[in-house]
C-alpha positions in Angstrom: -182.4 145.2 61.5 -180.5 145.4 57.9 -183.1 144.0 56.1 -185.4 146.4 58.3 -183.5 148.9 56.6 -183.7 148.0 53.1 -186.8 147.8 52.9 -187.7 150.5 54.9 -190.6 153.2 53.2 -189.7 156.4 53.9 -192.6 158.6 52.1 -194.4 156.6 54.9 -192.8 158.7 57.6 -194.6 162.3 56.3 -197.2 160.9 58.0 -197.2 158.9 61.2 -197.9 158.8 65.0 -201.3 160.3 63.5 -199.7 163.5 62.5 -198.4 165.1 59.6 -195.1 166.1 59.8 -193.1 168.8 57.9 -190.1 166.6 56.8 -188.8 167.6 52.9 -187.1 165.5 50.4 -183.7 166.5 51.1 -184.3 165.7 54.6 -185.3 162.0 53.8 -182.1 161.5 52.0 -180.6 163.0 54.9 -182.1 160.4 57.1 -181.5 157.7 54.4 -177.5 158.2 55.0 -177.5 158.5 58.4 -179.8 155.0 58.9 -176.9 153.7 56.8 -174.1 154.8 59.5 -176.1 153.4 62.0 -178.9 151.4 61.8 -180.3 151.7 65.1 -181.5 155.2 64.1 -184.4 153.2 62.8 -185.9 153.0 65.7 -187.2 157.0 65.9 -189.3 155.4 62.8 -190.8 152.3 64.3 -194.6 152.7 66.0 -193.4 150.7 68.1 -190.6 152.6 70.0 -192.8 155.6 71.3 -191.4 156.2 74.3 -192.8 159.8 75.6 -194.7 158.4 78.6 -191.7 156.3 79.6 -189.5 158.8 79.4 -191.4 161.5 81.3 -191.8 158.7 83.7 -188.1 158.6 84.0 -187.7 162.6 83.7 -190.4 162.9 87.1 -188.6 160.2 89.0 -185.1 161.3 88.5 -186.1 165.2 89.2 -187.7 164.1 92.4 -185.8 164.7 96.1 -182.2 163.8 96.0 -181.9 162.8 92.5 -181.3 164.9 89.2 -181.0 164.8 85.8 -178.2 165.9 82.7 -179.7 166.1 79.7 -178.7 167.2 75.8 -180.3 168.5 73.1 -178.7 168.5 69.7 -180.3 169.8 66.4 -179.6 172.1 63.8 -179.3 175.9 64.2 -183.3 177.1 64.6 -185.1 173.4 65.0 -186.3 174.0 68.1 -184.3 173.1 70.6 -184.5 175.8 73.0 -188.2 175.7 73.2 -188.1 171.7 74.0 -185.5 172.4 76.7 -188.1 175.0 78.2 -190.9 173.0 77.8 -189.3 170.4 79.4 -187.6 172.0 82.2 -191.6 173.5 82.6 -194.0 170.8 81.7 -192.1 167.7 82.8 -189.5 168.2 85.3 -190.1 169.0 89.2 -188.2 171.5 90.0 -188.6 174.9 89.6 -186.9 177.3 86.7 -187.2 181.1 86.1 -185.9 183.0 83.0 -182.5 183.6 85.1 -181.5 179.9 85.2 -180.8 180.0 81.4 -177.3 180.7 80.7 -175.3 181.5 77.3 -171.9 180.7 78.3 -170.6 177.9 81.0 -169.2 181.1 82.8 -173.0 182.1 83.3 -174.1 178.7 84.2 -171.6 178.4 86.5 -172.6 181.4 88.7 -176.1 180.8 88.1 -175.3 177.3 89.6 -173.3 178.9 92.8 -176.4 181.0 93.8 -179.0 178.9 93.9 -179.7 176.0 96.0 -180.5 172.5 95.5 -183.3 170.6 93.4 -183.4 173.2 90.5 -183.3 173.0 86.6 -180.6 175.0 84.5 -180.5 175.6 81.0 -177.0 176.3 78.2 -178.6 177.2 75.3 -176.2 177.4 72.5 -173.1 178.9 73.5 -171.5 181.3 71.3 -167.9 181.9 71.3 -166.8 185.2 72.6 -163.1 185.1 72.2 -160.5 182.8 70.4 -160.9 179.8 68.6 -161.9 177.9 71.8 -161.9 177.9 76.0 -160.1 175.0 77.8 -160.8 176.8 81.2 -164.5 176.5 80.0 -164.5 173.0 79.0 -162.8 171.8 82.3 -165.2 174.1 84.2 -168.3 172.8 82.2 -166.6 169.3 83.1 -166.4 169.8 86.8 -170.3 171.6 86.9 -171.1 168.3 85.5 -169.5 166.2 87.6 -170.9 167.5 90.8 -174.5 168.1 89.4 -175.3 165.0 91.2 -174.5 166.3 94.9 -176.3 169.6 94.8 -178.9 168.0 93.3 -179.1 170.0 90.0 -180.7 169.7 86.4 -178.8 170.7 83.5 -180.0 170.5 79.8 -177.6 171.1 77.6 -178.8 172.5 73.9 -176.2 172.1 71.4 -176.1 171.8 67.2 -173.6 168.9 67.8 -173.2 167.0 70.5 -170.3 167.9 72.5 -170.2 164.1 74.5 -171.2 165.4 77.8 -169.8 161.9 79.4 -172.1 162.6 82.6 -175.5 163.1 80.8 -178.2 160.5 81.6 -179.8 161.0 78.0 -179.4 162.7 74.4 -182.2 163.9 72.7 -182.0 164.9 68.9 -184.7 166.8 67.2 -186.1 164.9 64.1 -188.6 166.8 62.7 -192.2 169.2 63.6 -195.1 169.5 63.2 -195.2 173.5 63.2 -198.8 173.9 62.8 -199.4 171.9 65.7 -196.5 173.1 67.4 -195.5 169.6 68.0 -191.6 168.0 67.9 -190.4 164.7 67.7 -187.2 163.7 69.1 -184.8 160.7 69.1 -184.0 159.1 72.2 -180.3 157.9 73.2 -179.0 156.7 76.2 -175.1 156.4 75.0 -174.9 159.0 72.4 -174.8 156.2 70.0 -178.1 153.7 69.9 -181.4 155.3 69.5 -183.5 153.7 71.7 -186.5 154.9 70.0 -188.5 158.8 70.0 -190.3 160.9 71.8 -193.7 163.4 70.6 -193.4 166.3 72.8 -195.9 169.5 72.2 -193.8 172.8 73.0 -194.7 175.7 74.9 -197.0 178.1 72.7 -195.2 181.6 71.7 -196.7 183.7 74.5 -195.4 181.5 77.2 -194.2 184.3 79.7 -190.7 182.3 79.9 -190.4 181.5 76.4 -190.6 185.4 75.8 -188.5 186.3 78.4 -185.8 183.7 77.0 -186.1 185.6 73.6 -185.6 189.3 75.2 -182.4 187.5 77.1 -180.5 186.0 73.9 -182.0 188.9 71.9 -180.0 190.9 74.4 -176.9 189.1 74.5 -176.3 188.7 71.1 -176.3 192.2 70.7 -173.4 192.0 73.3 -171.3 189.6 71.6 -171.9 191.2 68.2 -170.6 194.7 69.8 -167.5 192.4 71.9 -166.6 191.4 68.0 -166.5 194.9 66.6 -164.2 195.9 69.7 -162.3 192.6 69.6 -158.4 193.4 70.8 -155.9 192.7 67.7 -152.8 189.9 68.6 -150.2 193.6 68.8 -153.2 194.9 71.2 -153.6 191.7 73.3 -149.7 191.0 73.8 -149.3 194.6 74.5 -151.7 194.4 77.2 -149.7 192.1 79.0 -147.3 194.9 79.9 -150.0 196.5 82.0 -150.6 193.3 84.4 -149.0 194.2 87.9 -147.1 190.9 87.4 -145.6 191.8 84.5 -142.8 193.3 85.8 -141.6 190.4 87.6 -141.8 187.6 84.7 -138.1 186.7 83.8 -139.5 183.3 81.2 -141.8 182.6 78.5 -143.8 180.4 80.6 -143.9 183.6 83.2 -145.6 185.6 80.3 -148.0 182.7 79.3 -149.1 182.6 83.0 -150.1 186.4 83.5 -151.7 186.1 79.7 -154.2 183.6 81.4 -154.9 185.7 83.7 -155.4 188.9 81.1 -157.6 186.4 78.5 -158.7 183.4 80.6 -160.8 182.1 77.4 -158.0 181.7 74.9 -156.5 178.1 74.7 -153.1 177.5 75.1 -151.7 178.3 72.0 -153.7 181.7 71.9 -151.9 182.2 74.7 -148.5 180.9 73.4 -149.0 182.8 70.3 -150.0 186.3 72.6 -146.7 186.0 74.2 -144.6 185.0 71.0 -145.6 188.3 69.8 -144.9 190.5 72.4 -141.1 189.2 72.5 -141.1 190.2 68.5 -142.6 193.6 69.4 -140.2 194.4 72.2 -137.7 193.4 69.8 -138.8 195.6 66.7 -138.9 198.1 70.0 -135.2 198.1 70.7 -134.0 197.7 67.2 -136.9 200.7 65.3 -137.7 202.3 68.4 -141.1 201.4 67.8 -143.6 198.9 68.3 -145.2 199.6 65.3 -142.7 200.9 63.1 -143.4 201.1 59.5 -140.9 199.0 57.2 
């Protein structure tokens, strides 16, 4: 394999599988350092290890009756991914999916997953965070959806710029480069998140697919949400002065008391948001009985 490496020619992979593909020089030397970390990413190179009818094989079987499928797509920001994951979900896998089984956040694709039945496909398209630095109820949600795809029988194709090392999913694909003429991808095919077992040419949906549009109109619409959620964002004085307002408030006599009905207020913040949220409101209601005023000028 090193010496594979070595003397490996990579203006030869512009063209190959018959195609020309749209790959620049900085990508090359992108793909140069990352053979280098590991050296089984060789292997979305090698004639040899075109695997696109072995894994739709795989795809079919596994989306057929009882059985199901977790899958990831990772890539950067705008290579495609969504459009494989539909095209996929469409064109390969055997069950059914309507514009209303992609979600945006694991709080969507967790409904979405309580109200319909078994044998069906669901898509996370890049989530976006909507408040705080992070979610841990998400994450353990996500990790529990996961976890019990397998008894209700359900797909789930995760689309991601990094991968986030879902431990349940059967395979990680990562987009390599298009063909955008041609409307064709290829992607690299890993089993562990680690070895590349080789790639896979898959030809995407064309812009007027009726879902592909409809997926645009959705995202369209909800970033428009988040972007108006940011300009209304609560400040740390605002968010720990909500806490007053909870019914339990009253009846909390410890920090960890505070930190409790916070969750319940802001169930997307992480621990230390929370910690933090509460912190502040004791030095508020302090600044309160010594100014008289939450928000007393010095």
């Amino acid at each position: 394999m090193i010496d594979d490496i070595e003397s490996f020619e990579y203006k030869k992979i512009k063209k190959s599988d018959g195609l020309s593909w749209d790959i620049t020089p900085l990508m090359i030397e992108k793909f140069k350092q990352k053979m280098k970390v590991n050296p089984s990413f060789i292997n979305v190179f090698m004639p040899d290890r075109n695997l696109t009818k072995p894994f739709k094989y795989e795809v079919k079987f596994r989306t057929t009756g009882e059985r199901n499928i977790i899958m990831e797509i990772i890539g950067q920001t705008g290579s495609g991914k969504s459009i494989v994951a539909i095209t996929i979900s469409l064109n390969i896998m055997n069950k059914p999916i309507i514009a209303d089984d992609i979600a945006f956040t694991t709080d969507e694709l967790l409904k979405r997953s309580m109200a319909i039945g078994k044998n069906h496909t669901l898509i996370q398209d890049e989530q976006i965070n909507q408040l705080g630095i992070g979610s841990q109820r998400e994450s353990f949600e996500q990790q529990t959806l996961e976890d019990t795809t397998r008894k209700f029988g359900l797909n789930i194709i995760f689309c991601s710029p990094t991968s986030r090392n879902h431990s349940t999913a059967h395979y990680q694909l990562e987009v390599i480069c298009i063909n955008k003429k041609k409307r064709i991808t290829k992607l690299g095919l890993m089993s562990d998140g680690q070895q590349y077992l080789g790639y896979i040419i898959l030809k995407v949906v064309p812009e007027s697919n009726k879902l592909w549009k409809e997926y645009n109109k959705r995202k369209d619409e909800f970033i428009k949400t988040i972007l108006n959620r940011q300009t209304k964002r609560l400040s740390v004085d605002e968010m720990s002065l909500e806490l007053k307002k909870h019914k339990q408030y009253k009846y909390c006599k410890k920090k960890g008391d505070y930190v409790v009905v916070a969750s319940k207020m802001f169930p997307t913040l992480t621990t230390q948001e929370l910690s933090m949220i509460v912190d502040n409101l004791i030095l508020l209601n302090r600044m309160k009985e010594e100014d008289g005023d939450y928000l007393s000028e010095e």
